[in-house]
Each structure stands twice: as structure tokens, then as C-alpha cells.
PyMOL commands that place a pseudoatom at each C-alpha (Angstrom):
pseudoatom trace, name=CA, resn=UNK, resi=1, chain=A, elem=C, hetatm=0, pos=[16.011, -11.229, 97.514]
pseudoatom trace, name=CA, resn=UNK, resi=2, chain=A, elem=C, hetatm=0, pos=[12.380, -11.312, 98.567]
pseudoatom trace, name=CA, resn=UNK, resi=3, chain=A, elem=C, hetatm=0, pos=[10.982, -11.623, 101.806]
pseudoatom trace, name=CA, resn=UNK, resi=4, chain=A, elem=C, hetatm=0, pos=[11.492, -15.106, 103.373]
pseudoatom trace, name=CA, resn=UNK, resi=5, chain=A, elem=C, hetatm=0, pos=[14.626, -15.995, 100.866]
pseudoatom trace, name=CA, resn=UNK, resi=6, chain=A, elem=C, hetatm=0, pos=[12.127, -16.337, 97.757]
pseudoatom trace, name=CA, resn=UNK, resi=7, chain=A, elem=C, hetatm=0, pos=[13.518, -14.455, 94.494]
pseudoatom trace, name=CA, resn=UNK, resi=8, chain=A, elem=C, hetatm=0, pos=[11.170, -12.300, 93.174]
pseudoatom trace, name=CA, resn=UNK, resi=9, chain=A, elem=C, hetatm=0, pos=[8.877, -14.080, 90.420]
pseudoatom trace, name=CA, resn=UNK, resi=10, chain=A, elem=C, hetatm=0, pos=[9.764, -17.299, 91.892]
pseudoatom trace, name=CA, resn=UNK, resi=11, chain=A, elem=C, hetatm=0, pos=[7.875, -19.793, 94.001]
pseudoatom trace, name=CA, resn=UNK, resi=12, chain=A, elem=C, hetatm=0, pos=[7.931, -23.161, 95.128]
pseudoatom trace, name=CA, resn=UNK, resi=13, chain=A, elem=C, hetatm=0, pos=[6.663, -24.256, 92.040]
pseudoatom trace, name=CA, resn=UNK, resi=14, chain=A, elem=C, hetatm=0, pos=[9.259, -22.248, 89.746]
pseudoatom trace, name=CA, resn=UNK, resi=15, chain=A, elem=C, hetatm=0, pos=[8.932, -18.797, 88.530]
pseudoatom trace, name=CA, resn=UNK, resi=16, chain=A, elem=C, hetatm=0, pos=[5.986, -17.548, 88.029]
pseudoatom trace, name=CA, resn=UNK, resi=17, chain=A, elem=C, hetatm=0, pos=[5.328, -15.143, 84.303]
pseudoatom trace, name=CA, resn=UNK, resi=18, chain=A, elem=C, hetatm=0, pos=[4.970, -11.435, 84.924]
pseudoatom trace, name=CA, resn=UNK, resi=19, chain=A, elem=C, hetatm=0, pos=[2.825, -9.533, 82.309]
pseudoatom trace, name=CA, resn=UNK, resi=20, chain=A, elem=C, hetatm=0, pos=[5.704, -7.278, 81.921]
pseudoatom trace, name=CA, resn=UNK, resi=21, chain=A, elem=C, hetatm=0, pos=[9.326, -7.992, 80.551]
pseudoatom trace, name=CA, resn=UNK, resi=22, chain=A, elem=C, hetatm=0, pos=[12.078, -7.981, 83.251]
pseudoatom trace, name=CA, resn=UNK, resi=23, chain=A, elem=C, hetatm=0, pos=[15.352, -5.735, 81.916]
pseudoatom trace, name=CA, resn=UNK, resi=24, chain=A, elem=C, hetatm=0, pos=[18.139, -8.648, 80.743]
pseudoatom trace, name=CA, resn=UNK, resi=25, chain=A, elem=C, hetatm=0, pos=[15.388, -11.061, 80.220]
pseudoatom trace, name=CA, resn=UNK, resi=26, chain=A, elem=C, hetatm=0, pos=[15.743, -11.686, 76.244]
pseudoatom trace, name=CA, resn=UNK, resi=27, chain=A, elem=C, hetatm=0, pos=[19.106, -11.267, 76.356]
pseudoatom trace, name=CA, resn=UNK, resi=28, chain=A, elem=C, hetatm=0, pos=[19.293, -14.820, 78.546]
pseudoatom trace, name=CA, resn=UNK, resi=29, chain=A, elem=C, hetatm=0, pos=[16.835, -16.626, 76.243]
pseudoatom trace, name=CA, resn=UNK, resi=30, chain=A, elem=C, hetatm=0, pos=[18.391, -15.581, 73.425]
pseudoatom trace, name=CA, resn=UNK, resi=31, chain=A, elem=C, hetatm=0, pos=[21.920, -17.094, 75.006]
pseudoatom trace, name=CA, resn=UNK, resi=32, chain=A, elem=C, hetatm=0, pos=[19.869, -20.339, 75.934]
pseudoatom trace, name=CA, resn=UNK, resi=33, chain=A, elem=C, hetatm=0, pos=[18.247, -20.829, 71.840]
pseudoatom trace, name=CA, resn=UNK, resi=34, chain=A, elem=C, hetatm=0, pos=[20.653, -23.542, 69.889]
pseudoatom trace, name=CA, resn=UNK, resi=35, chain=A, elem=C, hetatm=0, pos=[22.757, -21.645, 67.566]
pseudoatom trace, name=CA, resn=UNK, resi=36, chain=A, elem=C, hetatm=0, pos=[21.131, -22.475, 63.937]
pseudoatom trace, name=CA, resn=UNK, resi=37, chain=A, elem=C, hetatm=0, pos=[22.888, -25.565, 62.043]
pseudoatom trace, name=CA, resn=UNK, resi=38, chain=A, elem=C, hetatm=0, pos=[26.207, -24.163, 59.692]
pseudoatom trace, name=CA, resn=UNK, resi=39, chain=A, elem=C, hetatm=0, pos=[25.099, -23.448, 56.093]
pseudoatom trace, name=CA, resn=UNK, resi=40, chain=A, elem=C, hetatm=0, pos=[25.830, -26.414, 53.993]
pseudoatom trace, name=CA, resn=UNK, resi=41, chain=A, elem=C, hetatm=0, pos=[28.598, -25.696, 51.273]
pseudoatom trace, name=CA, resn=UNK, resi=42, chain=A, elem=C, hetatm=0, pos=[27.154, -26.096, 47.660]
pseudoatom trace, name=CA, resn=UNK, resi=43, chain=A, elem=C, hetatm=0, pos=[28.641, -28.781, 45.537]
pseudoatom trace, name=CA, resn=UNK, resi=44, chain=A, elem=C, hetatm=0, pos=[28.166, -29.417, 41.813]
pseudoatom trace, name=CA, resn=UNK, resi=45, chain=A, elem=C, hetatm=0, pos=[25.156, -32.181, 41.567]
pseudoatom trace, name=CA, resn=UNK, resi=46, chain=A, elem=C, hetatm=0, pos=[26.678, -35.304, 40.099]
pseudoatom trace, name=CA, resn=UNK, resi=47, chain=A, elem=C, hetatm=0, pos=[26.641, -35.520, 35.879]
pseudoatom trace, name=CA, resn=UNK, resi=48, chain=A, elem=C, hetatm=0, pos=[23.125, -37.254, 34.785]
pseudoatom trace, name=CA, resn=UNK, resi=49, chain=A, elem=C, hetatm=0, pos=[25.338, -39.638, 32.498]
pseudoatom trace, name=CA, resn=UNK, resi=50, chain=A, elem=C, hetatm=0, pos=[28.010, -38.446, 29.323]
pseudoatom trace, name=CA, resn=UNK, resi=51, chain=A, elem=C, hetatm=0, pos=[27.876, -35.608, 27.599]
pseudoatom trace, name=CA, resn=UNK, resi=52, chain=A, elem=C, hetatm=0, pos=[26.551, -34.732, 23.839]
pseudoatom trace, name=CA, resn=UNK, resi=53, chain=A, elem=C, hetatm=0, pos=[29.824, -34.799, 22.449]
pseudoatom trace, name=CA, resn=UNK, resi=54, chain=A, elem=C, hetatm=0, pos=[30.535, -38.056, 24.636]
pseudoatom trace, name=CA, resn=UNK, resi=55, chain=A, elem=C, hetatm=0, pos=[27.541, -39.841, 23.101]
pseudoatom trace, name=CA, resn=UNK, resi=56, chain=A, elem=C, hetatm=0, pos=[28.131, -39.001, 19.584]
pseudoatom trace, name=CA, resn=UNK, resi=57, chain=A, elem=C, hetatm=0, pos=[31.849, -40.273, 19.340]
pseudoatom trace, name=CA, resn=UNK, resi=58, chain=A, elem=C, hetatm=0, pos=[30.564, -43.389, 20.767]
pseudoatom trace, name=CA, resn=UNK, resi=59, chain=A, elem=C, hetatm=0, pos=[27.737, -43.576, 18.233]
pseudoatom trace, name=CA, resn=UNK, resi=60, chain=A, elem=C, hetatm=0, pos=[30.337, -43.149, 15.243]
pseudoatom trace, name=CA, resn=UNK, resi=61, chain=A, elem=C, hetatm=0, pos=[32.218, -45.758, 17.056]
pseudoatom trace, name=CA, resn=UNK, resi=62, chain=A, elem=C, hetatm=0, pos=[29.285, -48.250, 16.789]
pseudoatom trace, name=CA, resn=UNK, resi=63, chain=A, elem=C, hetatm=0, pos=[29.260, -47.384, 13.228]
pseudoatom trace, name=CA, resn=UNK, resi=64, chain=A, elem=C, hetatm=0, pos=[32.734, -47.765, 12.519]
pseudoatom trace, name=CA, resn=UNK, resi=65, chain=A, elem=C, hetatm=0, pos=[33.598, -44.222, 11.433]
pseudoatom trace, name=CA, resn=UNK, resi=66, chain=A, elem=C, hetatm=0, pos=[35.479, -43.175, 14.605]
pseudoatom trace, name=CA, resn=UNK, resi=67, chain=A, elem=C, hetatm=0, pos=[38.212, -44.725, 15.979]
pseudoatom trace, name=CA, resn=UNK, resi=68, chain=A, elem=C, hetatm=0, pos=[40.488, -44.528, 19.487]
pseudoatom trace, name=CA, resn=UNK, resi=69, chain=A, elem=C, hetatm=0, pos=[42.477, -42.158, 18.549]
pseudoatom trace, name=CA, resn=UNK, resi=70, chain=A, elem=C, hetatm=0, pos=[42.141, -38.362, 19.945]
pseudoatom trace, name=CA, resn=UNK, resi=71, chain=A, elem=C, hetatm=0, pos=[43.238, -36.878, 16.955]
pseudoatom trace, name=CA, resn=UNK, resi=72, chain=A, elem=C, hetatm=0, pos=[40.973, -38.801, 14.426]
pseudoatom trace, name=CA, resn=UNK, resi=73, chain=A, elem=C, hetatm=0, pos=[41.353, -36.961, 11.077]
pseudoatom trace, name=CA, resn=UNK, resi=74, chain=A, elem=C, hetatm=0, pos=[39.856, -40.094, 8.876]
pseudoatom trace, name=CA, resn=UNK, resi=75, chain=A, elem=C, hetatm=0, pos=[36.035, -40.019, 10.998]
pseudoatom trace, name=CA, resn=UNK, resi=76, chain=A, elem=C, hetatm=0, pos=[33.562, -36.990, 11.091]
pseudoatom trace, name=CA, resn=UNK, resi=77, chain=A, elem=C, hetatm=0, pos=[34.734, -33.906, 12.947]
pseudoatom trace, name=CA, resn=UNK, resi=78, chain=A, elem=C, hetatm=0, pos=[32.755, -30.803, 13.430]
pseudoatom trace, name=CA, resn=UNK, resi=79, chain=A, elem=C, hetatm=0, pos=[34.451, -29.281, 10.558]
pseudoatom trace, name=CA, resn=UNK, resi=80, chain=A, elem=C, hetatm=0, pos=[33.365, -32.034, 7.823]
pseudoatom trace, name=CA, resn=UNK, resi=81, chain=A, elem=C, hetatm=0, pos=[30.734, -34.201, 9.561]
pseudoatom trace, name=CA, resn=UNK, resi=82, chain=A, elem=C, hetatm=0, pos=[30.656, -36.576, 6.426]
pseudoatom trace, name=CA, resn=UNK, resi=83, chain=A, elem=C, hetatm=0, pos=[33.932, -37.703, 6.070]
pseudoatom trace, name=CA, resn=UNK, resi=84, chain=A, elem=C, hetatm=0, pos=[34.697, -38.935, 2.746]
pseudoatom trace, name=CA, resn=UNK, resi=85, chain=A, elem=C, hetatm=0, pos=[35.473, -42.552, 3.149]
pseudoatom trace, name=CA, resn=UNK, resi=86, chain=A, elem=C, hetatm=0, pos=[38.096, -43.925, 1.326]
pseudoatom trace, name=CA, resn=UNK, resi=87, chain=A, elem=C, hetatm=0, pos=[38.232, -47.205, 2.845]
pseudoatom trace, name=CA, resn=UNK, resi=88, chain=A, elem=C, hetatm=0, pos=[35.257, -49.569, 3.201]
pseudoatom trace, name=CA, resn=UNK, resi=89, chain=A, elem=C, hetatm=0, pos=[34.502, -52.978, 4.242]
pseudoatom trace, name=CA, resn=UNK, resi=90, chain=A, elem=C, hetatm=0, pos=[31.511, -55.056, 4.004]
pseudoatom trace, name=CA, resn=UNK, resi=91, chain=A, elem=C, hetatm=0, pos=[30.704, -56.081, 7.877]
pseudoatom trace, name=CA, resn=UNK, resi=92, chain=A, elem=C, hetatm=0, pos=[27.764, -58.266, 8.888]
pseudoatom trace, name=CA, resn=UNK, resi=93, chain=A, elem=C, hetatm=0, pos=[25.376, -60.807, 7.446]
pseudoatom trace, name=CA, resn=UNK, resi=94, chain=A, elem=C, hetatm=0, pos=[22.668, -60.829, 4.502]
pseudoatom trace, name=CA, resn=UNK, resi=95, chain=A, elem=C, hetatm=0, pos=[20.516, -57.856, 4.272]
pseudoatom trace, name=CA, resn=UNK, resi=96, chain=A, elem=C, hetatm=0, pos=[22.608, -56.546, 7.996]
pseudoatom trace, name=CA, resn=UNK, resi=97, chain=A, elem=C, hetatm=0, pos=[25.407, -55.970, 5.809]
pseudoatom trace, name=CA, resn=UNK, resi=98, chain=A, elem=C, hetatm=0, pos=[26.462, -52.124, 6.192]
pseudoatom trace, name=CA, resn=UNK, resi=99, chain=A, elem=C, hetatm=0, pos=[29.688, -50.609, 5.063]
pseudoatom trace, name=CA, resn=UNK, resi=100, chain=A, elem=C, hetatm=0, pos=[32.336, -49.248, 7.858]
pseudoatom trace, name=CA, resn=UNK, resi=101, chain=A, elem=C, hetatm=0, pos=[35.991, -47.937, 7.587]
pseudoatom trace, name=CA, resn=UNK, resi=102, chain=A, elem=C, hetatm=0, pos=[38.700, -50.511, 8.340]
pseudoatom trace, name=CA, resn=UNK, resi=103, chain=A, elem=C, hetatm=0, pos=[39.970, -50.586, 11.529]
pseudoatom trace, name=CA, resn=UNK, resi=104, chain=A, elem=C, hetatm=0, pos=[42.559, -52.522, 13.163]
pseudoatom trace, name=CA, resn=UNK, resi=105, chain=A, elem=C, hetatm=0, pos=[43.535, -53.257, 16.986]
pseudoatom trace, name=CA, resn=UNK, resi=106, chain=A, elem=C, hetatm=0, pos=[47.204, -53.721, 18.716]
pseudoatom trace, name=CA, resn=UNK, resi=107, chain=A, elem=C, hetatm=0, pos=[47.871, -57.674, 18.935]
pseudoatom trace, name=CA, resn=UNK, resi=108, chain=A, elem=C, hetatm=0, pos=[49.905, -59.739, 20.729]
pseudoatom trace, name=CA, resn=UNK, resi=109, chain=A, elem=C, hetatm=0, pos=[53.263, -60.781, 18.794]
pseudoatom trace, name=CA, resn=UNK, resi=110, chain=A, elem=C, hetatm=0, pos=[51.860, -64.255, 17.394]
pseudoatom trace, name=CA, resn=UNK, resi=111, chain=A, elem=C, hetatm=0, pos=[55.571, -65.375, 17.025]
pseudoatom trace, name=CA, resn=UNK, resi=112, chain=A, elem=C, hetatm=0, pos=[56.311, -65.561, 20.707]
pseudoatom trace, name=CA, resn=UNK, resi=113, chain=A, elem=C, hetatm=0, pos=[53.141, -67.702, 21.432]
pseudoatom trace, name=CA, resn=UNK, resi=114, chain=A, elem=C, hetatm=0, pos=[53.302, -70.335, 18.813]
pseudoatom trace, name=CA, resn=UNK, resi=115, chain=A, elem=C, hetatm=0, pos=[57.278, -71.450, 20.416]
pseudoatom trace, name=CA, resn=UNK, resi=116, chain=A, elem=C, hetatm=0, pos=[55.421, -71.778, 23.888]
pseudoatom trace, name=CA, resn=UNK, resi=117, chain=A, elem=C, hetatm=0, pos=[54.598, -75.441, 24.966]
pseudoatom trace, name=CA, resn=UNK, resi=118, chain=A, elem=C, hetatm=0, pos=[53.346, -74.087, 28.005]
pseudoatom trace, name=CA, resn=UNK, resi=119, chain=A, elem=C, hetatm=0, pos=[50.967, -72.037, 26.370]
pseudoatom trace, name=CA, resn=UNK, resi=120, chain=A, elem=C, hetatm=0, pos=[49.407, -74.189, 23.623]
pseudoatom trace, name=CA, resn=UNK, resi=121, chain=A, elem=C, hetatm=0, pos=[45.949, -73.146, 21.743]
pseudoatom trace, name=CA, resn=UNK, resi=122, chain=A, elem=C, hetatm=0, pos=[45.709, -70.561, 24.526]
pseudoatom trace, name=CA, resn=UNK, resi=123, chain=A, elem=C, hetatm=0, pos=[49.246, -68.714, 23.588]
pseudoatom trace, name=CA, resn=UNK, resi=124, chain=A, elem=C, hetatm=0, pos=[47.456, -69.102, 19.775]
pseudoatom trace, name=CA, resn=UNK, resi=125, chain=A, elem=C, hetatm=0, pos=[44.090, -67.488, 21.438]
pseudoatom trace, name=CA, resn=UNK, resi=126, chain=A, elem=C, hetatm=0, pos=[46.234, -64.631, 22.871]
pseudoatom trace, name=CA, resn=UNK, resi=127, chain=A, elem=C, hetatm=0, pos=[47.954, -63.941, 19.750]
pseudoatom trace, name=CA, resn=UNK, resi=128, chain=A, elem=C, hetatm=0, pos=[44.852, -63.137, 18.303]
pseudoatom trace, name=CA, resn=UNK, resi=129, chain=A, elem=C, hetatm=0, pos=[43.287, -61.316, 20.897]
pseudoatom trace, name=CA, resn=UNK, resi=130, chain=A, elem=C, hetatm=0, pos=[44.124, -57.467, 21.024]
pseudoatom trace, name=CA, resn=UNK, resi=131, chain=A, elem=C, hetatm=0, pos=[46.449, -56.154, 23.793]
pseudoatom trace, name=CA, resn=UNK, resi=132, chain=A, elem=C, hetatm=0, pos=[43.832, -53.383, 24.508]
pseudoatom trace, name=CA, resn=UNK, resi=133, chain=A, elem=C, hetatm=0, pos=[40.666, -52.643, 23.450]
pseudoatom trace, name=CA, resn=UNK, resi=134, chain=A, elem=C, hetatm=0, pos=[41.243, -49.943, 21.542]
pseudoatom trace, name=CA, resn=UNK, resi=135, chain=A, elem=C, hetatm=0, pos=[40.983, -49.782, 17.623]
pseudoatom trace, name=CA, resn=UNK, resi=136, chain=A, elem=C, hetatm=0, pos=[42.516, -47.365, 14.840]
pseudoatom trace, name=CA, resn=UNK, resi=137, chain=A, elem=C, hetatm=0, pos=[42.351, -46.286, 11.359]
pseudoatom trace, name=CA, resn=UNK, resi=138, chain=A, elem=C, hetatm=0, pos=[45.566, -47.057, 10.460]
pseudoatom trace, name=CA, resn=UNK, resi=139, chain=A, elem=C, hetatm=0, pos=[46.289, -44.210, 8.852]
pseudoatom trace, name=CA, resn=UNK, resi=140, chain=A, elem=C, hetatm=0, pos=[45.504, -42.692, 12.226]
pseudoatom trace, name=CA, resn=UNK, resi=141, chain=A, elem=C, hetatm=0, pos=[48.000, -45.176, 13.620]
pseudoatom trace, name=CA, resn=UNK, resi=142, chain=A, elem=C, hetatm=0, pos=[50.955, -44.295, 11.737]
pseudoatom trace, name=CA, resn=UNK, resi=143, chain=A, elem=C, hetatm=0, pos=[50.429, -40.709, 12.142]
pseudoatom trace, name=CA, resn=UNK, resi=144, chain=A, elem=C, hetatm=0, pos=[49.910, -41.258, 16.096]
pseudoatom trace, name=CA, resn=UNK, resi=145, chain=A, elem=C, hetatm=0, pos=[53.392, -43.818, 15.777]
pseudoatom trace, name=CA, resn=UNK, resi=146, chain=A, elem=C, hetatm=0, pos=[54.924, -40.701, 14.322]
pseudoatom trace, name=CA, resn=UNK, resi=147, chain=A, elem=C, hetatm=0, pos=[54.041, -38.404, 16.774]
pseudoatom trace, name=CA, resn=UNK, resi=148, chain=A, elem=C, hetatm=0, pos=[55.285, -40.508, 19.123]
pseudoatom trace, name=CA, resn=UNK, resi=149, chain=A, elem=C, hetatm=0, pos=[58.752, -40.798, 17.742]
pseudoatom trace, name=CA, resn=UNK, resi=150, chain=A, elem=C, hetatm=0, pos=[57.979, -44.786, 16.637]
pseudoatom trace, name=CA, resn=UNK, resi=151, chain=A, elem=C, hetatm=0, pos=[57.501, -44.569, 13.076]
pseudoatom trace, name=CA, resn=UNK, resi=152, chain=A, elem=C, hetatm=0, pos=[57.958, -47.608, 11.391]
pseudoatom trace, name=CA, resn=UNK, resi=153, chain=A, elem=C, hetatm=0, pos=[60.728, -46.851, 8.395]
pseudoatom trace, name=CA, resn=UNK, resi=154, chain=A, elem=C, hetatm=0, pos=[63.434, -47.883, 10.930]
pseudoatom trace, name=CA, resn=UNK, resi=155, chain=A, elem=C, hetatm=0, pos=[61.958, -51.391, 11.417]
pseudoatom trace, name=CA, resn=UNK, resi=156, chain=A, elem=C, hetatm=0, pos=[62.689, -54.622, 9.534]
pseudoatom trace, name=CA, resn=UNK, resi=157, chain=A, elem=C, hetatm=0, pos=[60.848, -54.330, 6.060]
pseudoatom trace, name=CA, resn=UNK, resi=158, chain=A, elem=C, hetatm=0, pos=[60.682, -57.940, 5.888]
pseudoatom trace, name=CA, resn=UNK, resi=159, chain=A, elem=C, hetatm=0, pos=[58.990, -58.608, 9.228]
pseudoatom trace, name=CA, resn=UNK, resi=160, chain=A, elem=C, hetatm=0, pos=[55.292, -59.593, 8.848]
pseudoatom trace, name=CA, resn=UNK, resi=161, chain=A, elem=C, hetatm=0, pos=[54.331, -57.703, 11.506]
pseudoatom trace, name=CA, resn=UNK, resi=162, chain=A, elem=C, hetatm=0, pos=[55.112, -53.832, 12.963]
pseudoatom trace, name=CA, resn=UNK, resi=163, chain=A, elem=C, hetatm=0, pos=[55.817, -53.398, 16.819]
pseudoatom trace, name=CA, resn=UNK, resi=164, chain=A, elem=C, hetatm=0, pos=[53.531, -50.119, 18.010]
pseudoatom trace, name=CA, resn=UNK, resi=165, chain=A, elem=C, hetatm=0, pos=[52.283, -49.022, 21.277]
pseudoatom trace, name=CA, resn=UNK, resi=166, chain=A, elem=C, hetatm=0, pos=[48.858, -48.258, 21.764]
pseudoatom trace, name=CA, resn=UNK, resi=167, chain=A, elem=C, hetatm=0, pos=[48.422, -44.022, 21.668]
pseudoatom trace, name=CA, resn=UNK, resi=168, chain=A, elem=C, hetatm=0, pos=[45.380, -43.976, 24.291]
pseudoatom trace, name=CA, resn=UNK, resi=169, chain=A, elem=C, hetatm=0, pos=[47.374, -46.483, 26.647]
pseudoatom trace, name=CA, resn=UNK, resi=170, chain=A, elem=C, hetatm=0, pos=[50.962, -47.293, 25.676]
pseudoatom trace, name=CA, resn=UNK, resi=171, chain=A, elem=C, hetatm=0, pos=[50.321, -50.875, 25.829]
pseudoatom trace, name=CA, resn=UNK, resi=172, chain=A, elem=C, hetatm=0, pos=[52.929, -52.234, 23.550]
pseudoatom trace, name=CA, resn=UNK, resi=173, chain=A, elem=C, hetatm=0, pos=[51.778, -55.041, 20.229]
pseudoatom trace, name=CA, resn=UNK, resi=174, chain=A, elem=C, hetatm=0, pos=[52.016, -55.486, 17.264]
pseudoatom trace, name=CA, resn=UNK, resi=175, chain=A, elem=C, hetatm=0, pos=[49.663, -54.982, 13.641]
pseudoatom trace, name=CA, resn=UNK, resi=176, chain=A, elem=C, hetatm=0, pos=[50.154, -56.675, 10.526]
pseudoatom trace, name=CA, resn=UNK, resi=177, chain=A, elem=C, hetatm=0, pos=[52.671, -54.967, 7.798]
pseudoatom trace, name=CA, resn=UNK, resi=178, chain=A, elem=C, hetatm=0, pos=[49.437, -54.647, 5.023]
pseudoatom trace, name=CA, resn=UNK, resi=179, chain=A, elem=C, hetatm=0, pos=[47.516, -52.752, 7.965]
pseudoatom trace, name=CA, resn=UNK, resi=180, chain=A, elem=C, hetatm=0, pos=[50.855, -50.635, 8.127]
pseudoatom trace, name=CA, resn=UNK, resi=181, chain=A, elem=C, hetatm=0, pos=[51.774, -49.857, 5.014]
pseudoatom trace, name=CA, resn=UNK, resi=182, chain=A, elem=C, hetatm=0, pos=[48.026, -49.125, 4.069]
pseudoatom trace, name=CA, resn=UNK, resi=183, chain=A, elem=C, hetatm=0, pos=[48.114, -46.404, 6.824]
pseudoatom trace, name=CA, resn=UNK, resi=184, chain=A, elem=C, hetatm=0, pos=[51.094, -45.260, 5.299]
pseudoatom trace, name=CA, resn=UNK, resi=185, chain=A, elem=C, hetatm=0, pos=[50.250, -44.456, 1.683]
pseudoatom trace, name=CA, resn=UNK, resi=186, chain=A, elem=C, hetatm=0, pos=[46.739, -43.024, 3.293]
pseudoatom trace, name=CA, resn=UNK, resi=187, chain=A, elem=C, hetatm=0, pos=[48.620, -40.216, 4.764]
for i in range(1, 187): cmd.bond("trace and resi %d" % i, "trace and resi %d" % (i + 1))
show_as sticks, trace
zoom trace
């Protein structure tokens, strides 16, 4: 301590800059600085939207070529990217008419809603409405059945209609026998 109880480079107004460094001096404003913010971890930026391959399979579905199934081995592939199409429909109006492989989706049983008096024209609506919105070849449909351990010889032939389960979500329905038995002689 000074004389009269001051600290040396202190006043009554506070302390008062030397124009030299005092020994332990940077040491205490370095302990008095905030410590710097953690480095932020890096994450992946978000996708900008599907990929290539992503936007292609859903172009060929537009067109009718591709269908649901993972394992698709009537559309285009990388291997042979024009299929040769075997089975063609006319689809649209006038000159909007364009050709596209047959395809066919799951359905509701349409036995079990025509008996329902609760259910009316809507259980007849159902019927005809797919049970998912997937669609299939169907010779890619019997293969994927078969795969699956359903195939279809074990069923009653002389049902109008084949019980399958859809291969992208297992929801269970039913196709017509023709849409069955032309998947079968396509394989």
C-alpha cells in the first residue's frame, strides 16, 4: 500500500494507466475476456428435393412403364433402358392417346361389399377403389406373390378374383383372375 491507504495506480477516481505494463497484468485481463462461443458441430445441409434416380422412376411412372414394385424387371432398368413392351394399352383421349404397359392395383374384395346393407353404393365405391395406391405389372405381381411365399396355384381356380398382399405395404386385396393369370404366362 501507498501512502495514505491509496494502492498504487489508484485514485479516487479509479486507477489511473501507467505507460508501462505492471508484472501479472495480462494475465488478469486475459482471465476477465469471455471465453469464445463452442465451435458449432457440422451437420449435412438438408437434400434440395429427390434425387436423379428418384425423379426418373417417377417420370417412367407418369408414363406407365414403371411400376411399385422394387424389383421391376418388365420397365427400363439401367441395363436395357428401352424395355421391350409386350403389353400395351391405348390410355387417353383423341390425338392424347399414348400407349402404356398394363398395370393393375390391389382392390378391395367386391364380394364382401355388395352383401352389406349398411354399406350400400359406398361398399360398391370401395370395392372399386384400390386398397393402396400402389400399382403393378402383373407379371411383377406374381413374381413378388412368389417371393413372398403367396403364389396363387394353391387358390380356388374358379374364384374370379386372387387374394394378394401389396409387396411395398402388405396391405392385403384382391386382383382379378385375367390380371393373374396374364402375369403368370408373362413370366
Amino acid at each position: 500500500m501507498g501512502p495514505g491507504g491509496a494502492a498504487p495506480g489508484g485514485g479516487p477516481g479509479g486507477p489511473i494507466p501507467l505507460p508501462f505494463p505492471i508484472p501479472g497484468q495480462r494475465e488478469r485481463q486475459q482471465q476477465q475476456r469471455p471465453t469464445p462461443p463452442a465451435p458449432r458441430v457440422w451437420a449435412l445441409p438438408p437434400a434440395p428435393g429427390p434425387s436423379l434416380r428418384q425423379r426418373v422412376e417417377q417420370k417412367e411412372r407418369e408414363a406407365g412403364l414403371r411400376c411399385f414394385d422394387v424389383s421391376c424387371g418388365v420397365g427400363p432398368s439401367d441395363d436395357e433402358p428401352v424395355p421391350l413392351i409386350a403389353a400395351l394399352s391405348l390410355e387417353g383421349e383423341g390425338e392424347g392417346r399414348r400407349r402404356v404397359m398394363k398395370q393393375t392395383g390391389i382392390r378391395h374384395h367386391e364380394h364382401h361389399h355388395e352383401g352389406d346393407l349398411e354399406g350400400g353404393e359406398e361398399g360398391h365405391k370401395n370395392a372399386k377403389e384400390g386398397v393402396c395406391a400402389h400399382t403393378f405389372h402383373p407379371a411383377c405381381l406374381v413374381s413378388a406373390e412368389r417371393v413372398a411365399g403367396w403364389g396363387g396355384e394353391d387358390r380356388d381356380v374358379g374364384s374370379a378374383q386372387v387374394e394378394v398382399a401389396c409387396p411395398v405395404c402388405r396391405a392385403v386385396g384382391w386382383v382379378s383372375r385375367e390380371d393373374w393369370e396374364e402375369g403368370v404366362h408373362a413370366l
